[in-house]
C-alpha positions as CSV (number, residue, x, y, z in Angstrom):
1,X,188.7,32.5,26.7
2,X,189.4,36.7,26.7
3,X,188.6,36.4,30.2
4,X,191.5,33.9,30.8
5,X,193.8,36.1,28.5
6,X,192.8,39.2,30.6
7,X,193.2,37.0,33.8
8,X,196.7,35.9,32.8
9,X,197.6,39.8,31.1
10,X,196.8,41.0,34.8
11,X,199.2,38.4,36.7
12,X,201.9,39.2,34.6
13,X,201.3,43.2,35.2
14,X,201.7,42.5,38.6
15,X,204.5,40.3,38.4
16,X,206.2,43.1,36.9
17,X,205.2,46.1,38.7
18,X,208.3,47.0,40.6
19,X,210.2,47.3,36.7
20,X,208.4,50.8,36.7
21,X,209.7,51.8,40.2
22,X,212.2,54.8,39.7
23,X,214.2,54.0,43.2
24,X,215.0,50.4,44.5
25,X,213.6,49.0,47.2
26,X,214.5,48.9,50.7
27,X,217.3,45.8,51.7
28,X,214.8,45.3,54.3
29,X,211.4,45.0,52.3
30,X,211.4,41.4,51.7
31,X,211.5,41.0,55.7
32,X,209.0,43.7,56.4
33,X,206.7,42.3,53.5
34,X,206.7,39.1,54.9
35,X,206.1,40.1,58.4
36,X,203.3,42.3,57.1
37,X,201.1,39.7,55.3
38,X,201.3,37.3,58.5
39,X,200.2,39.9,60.4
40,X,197.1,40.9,57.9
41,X,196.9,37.6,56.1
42,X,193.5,38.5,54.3
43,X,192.8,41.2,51.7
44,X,191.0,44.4,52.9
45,X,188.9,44.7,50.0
46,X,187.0,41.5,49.5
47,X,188.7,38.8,52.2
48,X,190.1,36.5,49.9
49,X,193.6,35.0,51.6
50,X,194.8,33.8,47.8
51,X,197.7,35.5,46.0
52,X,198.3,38.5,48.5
53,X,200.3,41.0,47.8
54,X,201.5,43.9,50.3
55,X,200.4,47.3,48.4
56,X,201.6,51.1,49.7
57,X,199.1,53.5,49.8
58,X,201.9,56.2,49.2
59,X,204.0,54.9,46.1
60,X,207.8,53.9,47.7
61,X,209.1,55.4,44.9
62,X,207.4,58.9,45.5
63,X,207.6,58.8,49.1
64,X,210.8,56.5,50.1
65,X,210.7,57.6,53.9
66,X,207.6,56.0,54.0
67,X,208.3,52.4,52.5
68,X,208.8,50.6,55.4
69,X,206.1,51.9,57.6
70,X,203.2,49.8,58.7
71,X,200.4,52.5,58.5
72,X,201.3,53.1,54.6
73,X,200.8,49.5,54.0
74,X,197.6,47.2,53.2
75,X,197.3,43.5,52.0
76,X,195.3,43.2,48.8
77,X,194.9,40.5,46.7
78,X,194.9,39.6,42.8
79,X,193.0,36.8,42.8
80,X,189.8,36.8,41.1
81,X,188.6,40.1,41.9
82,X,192.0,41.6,41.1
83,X,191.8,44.4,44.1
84,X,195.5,45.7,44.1
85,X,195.4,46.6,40.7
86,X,191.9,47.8,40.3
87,X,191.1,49.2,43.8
88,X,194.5,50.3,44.3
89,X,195.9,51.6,41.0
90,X,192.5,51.6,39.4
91,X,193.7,49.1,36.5
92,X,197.5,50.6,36.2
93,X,200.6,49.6,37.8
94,X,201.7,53.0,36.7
95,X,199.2,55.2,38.5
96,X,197.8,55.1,42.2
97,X,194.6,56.2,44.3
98,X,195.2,58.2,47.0
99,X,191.9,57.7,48.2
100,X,192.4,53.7,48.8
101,X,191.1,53.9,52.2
102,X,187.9,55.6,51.5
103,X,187.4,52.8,49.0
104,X,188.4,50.0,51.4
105,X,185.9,51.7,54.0
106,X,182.9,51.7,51.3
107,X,183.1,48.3,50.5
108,X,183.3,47.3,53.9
109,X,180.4,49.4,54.8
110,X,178.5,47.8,51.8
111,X,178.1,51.9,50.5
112,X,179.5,51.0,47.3
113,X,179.6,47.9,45.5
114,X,183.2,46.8,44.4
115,X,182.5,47.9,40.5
116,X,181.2,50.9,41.7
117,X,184.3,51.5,43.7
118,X,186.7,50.3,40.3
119,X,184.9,53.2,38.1
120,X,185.3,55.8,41.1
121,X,189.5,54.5,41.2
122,X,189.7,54.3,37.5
123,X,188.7,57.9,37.3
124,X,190.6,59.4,40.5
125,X,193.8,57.8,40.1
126,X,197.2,59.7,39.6
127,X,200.4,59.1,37.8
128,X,203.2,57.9,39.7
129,X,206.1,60.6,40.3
130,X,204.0,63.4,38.5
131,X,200.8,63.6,41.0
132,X,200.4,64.3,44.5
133,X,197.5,64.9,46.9
């Protein structure tokens, strides 16, 4: 049962996520969202091709000139593994990991295991529109 409530607590977060943003988004985002995940139609973390979302390495709302660029975006997915926000924000829709493609690589690789990669995020992410590399 908690892990349905935690499951469902998780959805909603990501639901949500742009509510934090401190810019809008792009008139063309939907467009270039759409166009990315048909393009990369599987998440780069664990494969899965369920609930996929389009993630920015580089927060739009920190970086704006880089929201619509392909090279700053990545498919990841919150199904049950929940990568976007754990892999990616490292369990916070408020904070990010700038190191998301060493993490990627390392579970690709089979280096790390995917919890192993979660407690490495969860410690090296940074607040949104406070942090930068």
């Amino acid at each position: 049962m908690i892990k349905i409530i935690k499951r469902s607590w998780n959805l909603l977060q990501s639901a949500t996520r742009d509510f934090h943003a401190t810019k809008k988004r792009s008139t063309h985002w939907r467009v270039v969202q759409k166009e990315f995940i048909s393009k990369h139609n599987e998440c780069a973390a664990c494969g899965s091709k369920k609930q996929l979302q389009v993630h920015h390495k580089f927060p739009f709302d920190d970086y704006p000139e880089l929201e619509l660029d392909f090279n700053n975006l990545i498919t990841l997915c919150m199904s049950e593994k929940d990568c976007h926000l754990k892999i990616a924000h490292g369990g916070s829709f408020k904070r990010w990991c700038p190191n998301l493609d060493q993490y990627i690589s390392q579970i690709k690789n089979k280096e790390k295991t995917f919890e192993e990669i979660w407690k490495i995020a969860k410690e090296e992410r940074l607040d949104k529109r406070i942090s930068k590399p």
